[in-house]
C-alpha positions as CSV (number, residue, x, y, z in Angstrom):
1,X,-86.2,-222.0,-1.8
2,X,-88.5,-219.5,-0.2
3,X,-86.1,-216.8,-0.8
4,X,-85.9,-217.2,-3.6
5,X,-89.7,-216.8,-3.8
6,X,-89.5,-213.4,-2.1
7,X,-86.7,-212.7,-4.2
8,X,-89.3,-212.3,-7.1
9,X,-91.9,-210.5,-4.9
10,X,-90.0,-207.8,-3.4
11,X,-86.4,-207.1,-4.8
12,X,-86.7,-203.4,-3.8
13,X,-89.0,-203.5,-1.6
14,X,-88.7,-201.2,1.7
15,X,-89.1,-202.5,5.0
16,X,-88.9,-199.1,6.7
17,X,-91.7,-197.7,4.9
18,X,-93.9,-195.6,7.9
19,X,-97.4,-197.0,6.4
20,X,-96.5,-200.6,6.5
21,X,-95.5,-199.8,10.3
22,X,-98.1,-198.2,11.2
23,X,-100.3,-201.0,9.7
24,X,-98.3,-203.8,11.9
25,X,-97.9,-201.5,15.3
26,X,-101.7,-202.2,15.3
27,X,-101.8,-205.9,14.3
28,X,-102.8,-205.4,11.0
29,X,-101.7,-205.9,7.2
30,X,-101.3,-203.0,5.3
31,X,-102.5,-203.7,1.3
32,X,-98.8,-203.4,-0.2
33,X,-98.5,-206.6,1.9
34,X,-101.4,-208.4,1.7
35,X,-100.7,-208.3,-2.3
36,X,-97.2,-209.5,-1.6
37,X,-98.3,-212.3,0.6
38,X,-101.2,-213.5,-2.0
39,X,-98.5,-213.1,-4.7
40,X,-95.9,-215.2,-2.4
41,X,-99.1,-217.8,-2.1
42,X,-100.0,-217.8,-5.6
43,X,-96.3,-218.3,-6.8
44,X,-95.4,-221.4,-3.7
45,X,-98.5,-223.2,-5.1
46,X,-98.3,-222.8,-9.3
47,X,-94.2,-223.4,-8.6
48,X,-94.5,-226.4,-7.2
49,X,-97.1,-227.9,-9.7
50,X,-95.1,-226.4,-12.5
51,X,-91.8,-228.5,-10.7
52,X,-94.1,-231.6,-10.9
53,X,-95.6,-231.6,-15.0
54,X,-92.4,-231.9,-16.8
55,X,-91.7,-235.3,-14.5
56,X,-94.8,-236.5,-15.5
57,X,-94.1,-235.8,-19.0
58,X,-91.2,-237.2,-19.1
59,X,-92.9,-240.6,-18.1
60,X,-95.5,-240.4,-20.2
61,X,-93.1,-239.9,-23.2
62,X,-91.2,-243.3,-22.0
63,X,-93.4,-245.4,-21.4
64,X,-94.8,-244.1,-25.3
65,X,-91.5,-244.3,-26.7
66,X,-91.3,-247.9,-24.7
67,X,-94.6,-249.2,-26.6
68,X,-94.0,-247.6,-30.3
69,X,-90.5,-249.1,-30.6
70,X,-91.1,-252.3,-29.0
71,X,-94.8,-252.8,-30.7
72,X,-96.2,-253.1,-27.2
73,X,-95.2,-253.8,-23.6
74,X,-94.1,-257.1,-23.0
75,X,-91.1,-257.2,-25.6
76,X,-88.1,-254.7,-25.0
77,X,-87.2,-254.3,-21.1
78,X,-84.3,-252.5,-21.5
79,X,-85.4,-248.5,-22.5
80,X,-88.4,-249.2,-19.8
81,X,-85.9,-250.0,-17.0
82,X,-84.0,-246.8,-18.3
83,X,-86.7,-244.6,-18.4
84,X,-88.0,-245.6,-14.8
85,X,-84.6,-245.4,-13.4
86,X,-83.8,-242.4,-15.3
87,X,-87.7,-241.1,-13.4
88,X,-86.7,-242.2,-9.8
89,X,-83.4,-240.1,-9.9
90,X,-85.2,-237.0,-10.7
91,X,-88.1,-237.6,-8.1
92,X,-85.4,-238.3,-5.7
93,X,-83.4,-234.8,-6.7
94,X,-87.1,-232.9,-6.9
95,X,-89.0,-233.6,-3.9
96,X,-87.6,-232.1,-1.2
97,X,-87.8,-229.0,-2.9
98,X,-91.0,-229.0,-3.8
99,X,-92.2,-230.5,-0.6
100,X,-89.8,-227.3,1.1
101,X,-92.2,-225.3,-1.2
102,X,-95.2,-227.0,-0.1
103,X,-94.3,-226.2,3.4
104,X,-92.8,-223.1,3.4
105,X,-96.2,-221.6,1.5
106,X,-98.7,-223.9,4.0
107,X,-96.9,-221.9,6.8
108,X,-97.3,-218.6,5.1
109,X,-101.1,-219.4,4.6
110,X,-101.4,-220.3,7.9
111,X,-99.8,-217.1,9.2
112,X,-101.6,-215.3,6.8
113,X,-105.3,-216.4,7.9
114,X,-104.3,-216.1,11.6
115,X,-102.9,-212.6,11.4
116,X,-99.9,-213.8,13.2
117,X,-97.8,-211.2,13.6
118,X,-94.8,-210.6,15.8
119,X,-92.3,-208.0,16.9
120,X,-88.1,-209.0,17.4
121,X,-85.6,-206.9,17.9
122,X,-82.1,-208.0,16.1
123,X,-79.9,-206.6,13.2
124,X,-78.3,-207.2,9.7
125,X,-75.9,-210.2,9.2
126,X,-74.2,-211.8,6.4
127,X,-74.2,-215.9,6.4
128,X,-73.0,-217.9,3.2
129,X,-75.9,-217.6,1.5
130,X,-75.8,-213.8,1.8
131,X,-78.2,-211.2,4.0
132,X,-80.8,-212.1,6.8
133,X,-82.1,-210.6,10.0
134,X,-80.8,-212.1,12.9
135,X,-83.1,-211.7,16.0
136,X,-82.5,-213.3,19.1
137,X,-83.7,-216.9,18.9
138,X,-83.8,-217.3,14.8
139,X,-82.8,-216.1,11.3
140,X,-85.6,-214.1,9.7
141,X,-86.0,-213.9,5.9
142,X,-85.3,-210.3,4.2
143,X,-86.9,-209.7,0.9
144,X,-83.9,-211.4,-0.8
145,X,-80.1,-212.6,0.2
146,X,-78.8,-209.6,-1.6
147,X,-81.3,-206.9,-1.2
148,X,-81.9,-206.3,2.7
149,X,-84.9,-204.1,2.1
150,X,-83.3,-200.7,3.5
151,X,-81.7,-201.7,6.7
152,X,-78.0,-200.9,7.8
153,X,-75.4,-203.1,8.9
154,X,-74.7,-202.2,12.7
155,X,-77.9,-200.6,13.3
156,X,-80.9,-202.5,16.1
157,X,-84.1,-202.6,14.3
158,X,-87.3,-203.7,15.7
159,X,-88.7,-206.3,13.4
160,X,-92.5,-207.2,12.6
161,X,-93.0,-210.5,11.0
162,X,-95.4,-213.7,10.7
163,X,-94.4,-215.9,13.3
164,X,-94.2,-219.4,11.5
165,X,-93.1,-218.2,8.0
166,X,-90.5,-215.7,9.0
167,X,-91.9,-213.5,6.6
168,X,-90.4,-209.6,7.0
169,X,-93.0,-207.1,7.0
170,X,-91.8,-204.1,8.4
171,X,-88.9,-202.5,10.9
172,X,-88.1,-199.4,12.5
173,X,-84.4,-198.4,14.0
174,X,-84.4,-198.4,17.8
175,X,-80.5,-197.9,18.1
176,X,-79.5,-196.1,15.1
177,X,-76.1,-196.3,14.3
178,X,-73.7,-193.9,13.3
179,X,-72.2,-193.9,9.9
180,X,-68.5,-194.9,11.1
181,X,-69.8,-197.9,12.5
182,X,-72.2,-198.4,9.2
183,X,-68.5,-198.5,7.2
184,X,-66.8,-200.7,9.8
185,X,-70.0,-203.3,9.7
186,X,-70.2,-203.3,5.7
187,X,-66.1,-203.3,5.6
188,X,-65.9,-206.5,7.5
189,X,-69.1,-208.2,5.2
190,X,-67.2,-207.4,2.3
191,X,-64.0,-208.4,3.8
192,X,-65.0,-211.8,4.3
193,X,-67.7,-212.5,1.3
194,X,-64.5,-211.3,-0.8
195,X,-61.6,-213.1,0.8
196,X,-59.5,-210.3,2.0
197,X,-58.6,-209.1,5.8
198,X,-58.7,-206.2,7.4
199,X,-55.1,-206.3,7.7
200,X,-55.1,-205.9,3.9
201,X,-57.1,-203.4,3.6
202,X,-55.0,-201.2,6.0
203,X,-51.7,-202.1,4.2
204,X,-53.6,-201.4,0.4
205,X,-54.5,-197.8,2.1
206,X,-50.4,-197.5,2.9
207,X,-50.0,-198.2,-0.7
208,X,-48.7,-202.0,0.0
209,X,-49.6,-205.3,-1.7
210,X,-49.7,-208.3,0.9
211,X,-48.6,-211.5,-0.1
212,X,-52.0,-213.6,0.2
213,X,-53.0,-210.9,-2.8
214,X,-50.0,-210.8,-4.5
215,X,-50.9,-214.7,-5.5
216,X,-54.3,-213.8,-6.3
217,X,-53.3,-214.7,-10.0
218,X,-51.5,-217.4,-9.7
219,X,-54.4,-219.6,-10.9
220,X,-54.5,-217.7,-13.9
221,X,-51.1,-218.0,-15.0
222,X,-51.3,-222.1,-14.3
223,X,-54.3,-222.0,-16.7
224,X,-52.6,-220.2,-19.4
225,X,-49.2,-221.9,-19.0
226,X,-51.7,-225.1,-19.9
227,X,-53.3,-223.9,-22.4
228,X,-49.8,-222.2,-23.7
229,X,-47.8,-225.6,-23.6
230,X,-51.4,-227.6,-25.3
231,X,-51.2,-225.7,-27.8
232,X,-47.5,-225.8,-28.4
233,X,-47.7,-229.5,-27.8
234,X,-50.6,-230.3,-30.5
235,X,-48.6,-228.1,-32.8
236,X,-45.5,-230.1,-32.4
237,X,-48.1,-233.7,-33.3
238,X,-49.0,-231.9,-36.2
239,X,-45.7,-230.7,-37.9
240,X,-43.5,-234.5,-37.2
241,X,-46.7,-236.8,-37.6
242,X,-48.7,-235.1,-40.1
243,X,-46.9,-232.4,-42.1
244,X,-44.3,-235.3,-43.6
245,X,-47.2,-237.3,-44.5
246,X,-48.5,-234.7,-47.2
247,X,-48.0,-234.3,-50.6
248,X,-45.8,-231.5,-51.2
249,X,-48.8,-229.2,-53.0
250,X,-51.1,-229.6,-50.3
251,X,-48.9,-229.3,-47.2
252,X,-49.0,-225.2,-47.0
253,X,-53.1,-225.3,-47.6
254,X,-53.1,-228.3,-44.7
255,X,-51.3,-226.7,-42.1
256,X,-52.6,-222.6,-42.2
257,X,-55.5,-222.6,-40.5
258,X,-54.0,-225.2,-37.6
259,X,-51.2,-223.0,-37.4
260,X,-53.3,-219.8,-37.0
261,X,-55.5,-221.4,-34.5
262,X,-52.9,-222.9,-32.6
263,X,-51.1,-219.8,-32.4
264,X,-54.2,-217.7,-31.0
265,X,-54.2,-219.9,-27.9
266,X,-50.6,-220.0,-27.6
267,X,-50.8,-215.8,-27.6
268,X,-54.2,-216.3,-25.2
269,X,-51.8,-218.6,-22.9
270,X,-48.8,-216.0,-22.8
271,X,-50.5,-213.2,-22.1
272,X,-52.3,-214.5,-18.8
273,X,-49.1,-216.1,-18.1
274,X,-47.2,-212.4,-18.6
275,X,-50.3,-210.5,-16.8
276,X,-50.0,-212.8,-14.2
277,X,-46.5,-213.0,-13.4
278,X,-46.6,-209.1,-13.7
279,X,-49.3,-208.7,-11.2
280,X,-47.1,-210.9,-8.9
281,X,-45.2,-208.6,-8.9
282,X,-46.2,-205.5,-8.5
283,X,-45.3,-202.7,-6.3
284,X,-48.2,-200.4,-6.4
285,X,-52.3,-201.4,-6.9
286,X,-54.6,-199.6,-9.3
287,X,-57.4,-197.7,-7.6
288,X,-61.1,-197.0,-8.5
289,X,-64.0,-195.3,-6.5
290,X,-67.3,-193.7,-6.8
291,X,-71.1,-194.9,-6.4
292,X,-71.1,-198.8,-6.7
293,X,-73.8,-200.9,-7.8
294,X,-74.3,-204.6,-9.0
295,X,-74.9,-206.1,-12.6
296,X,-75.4,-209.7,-13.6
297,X,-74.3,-210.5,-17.1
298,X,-75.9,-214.1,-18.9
299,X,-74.0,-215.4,-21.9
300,X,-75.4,-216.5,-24.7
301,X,-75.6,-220.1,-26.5
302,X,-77.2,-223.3,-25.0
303,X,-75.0,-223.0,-22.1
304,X,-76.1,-220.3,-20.0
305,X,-73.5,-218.8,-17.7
306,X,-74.2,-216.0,-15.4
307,X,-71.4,-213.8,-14.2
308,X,-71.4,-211.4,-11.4
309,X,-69.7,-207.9,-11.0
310,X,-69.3,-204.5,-9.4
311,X,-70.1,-201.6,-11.3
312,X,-67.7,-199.2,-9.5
313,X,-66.0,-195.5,-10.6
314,X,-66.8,-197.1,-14.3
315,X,-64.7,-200.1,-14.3
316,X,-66.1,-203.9,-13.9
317,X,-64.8,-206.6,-11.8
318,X,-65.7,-210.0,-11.6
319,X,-66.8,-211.5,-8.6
320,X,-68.3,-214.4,-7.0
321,X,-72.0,-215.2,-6.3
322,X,-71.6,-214.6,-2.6
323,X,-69.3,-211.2,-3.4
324,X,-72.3,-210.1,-5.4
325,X,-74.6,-210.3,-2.5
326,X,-72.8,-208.6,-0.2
327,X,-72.6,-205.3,-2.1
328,X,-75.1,-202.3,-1.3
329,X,-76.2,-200.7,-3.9
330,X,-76.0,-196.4,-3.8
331,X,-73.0,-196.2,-1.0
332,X,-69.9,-194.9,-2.3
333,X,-66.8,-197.5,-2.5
334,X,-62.9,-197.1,-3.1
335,X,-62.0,-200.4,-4.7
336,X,-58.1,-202.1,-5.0
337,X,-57.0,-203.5,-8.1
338,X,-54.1,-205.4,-9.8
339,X,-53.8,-203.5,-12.8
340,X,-53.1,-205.9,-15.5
341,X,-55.4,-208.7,-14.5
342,X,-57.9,-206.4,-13.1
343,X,-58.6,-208.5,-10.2
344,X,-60.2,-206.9,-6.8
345,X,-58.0,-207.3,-4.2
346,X,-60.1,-205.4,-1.2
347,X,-62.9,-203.0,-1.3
348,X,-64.4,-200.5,1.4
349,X,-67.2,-197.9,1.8
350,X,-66.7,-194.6,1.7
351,X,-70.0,-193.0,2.3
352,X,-73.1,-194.9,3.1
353,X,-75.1,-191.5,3.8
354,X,-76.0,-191.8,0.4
355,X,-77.9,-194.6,0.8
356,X,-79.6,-193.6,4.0
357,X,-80.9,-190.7,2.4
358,X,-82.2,-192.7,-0.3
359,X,-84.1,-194.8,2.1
């Protein structure tokens, strides 16, 4: 939970910048930090009380809704035992994060007020939650899991941070790294956060589709064969049970708009079972490259959804939350495709000077 607190303070922050160094070489806090850290402080404390008021609403508007209906408290049990119930699962799912809030910003005051700051040495890694600093004895927190603040994959930075917290202040590369080894590092993050091997990679360069990708849309063709034969099935209920059941002047008015509807989703179910079965088959991948970057699309409605993809060479592909992570913006990619579904098969860096000199 506390990155995703800095996640809201310092998304493009940069943890190389020569001020804030220079700041922390001499045990101090430069100002761009010291608003970040009040910010972090002010957010850990109004989060956690803002976590707590709509529980206490909610009991408030129980126990109310308890006395109006029932004309007081003693008559009606039954919506009070709800309520509390109801109240004592959600304080059971909130406070461990909001006592993980309480914590995590005590320990960043603490640090804070003590000017505790420390040096490690380490480098970039890639867990299941996305990017951190690994030093030698813990895991220290980057800005966010998908933004690691301007440091390289494969390079040795030397880290200054507030000892109980974790919180990243500043680094400086003791053992740069060269950018062959910079491709090979990010190569085998974004080999594993999107499912592929290296193996694959080398046989999508030679123009070959492995297997394991070949049944990449197999999932996809299983949905729409369900929602093919659904379709087809609720169409046959209709015409034996209902169609002979009315009258002769109303049957063609009854049965259009099922029809039509019926037949979109039988269309919708063919043609991811025909993309599918076509990308199963294919001999040759589709092929994209040019800067990438990141973009998070929400839906609209009452149910929210929010979809991840990479912005690569102009063409979109969905990924997962993790796949999203792993990509660094303003480095040059060459991704494989399937070229009916459009689904990413590997990726790999090209040129991540780019991004250094942006840095």
């Amino acid at each position: 939970m506390m990155q995703s607190l800095f996640t809201l303070l310092g998304g493009n922050m940069n943890l190389l910048n020569p001020q804030d160094l220079a700041a922390n070489r001499m045990g101090e806090i430069s100002e761009a930090q010291n608003r970040r850290i009040n910010l972090a402080l002010g957010w850990g404390q109004g989060c956690s009380l803002l976590i707590f008021f709509p529980v206490i609403l909610m009991i408030l508007a129980g126990f109310t809704f308890v006395f109006l209906v029932s004309g007081g408290v003693s008559v009606a049990l039954l919506p009070l035992i709800v309520v509390a119930g109801v109240t004592f699962l959600v304080f059971i799912n909130l406070v461990p994060g909001v006592w993980q809030v309480f914590s995590n910003t005590a320990k960043l005051k603490r640090d804070y007020e003590n000017r505790a700051i420390r040096q490690a040495q380490g480098q970039l890694a890639f867990d299941k939650n996305g990017y951190v600093f690994k030093a030698t004895d813990r895991n220290l927190l980057l800005p966010s899991a998908e933004n690691t603040g301007g440091l390289l994959p494969g390079a040795t930075y030397r880290v200054f941070y507030l000892e109980e917290s974790g919180f990243l202040l500043s680094a400086e590369e003791i053992f740069p790294v060269s950018p062959a080894q910079a491709r090979a590092s990010l190569t085998e993050i974004l080999a594993q956060a999107n499912g592929f091997t290296l193996e694959d990679l080398a046989a999508n360069r030679n123009g070959e589709v492995t297997l394991s990708q070949r049944m990449k849309p197999l999932a996809g063709v299983l949905i729409g064969m369900l929602i093919g034969l659904a379709a087809l099935a609720f169409g046959s209920l209709l015409f034996f049970q209902v169609f002979p059941n009315v009258e002769a002047g109303e049957a063609l008015t009854v049965m259009v708009v099922p029809a039509l509807v019926l037949g979109v989703f039988v269309l919708i179910g063919g043609w991811m079972v025909v993309g599918g079965l076509l990308d199963m088959s294919v001999s040759s991948l589709e092929q994209a490259q040019g800067p990438g970057r990141k973009e998070k699309r929400t839906s609209r409605g009452k149910n929210r959804s929010t979809y991840y993809y990479y912005v690569i060479g102009g063409k979109s592909f969905r990924v997962t939350r993790r796949a999203y992570t792993a990509l660094m913006d303003g480095v040059d990619y060459r991704i494989y495709y399937l070229p009916r579904t459009k689904k990413l098969v590997s990726i790999e860096p090209l040129d991540i000077q780019s991004r250094a000199a942006q840095i």
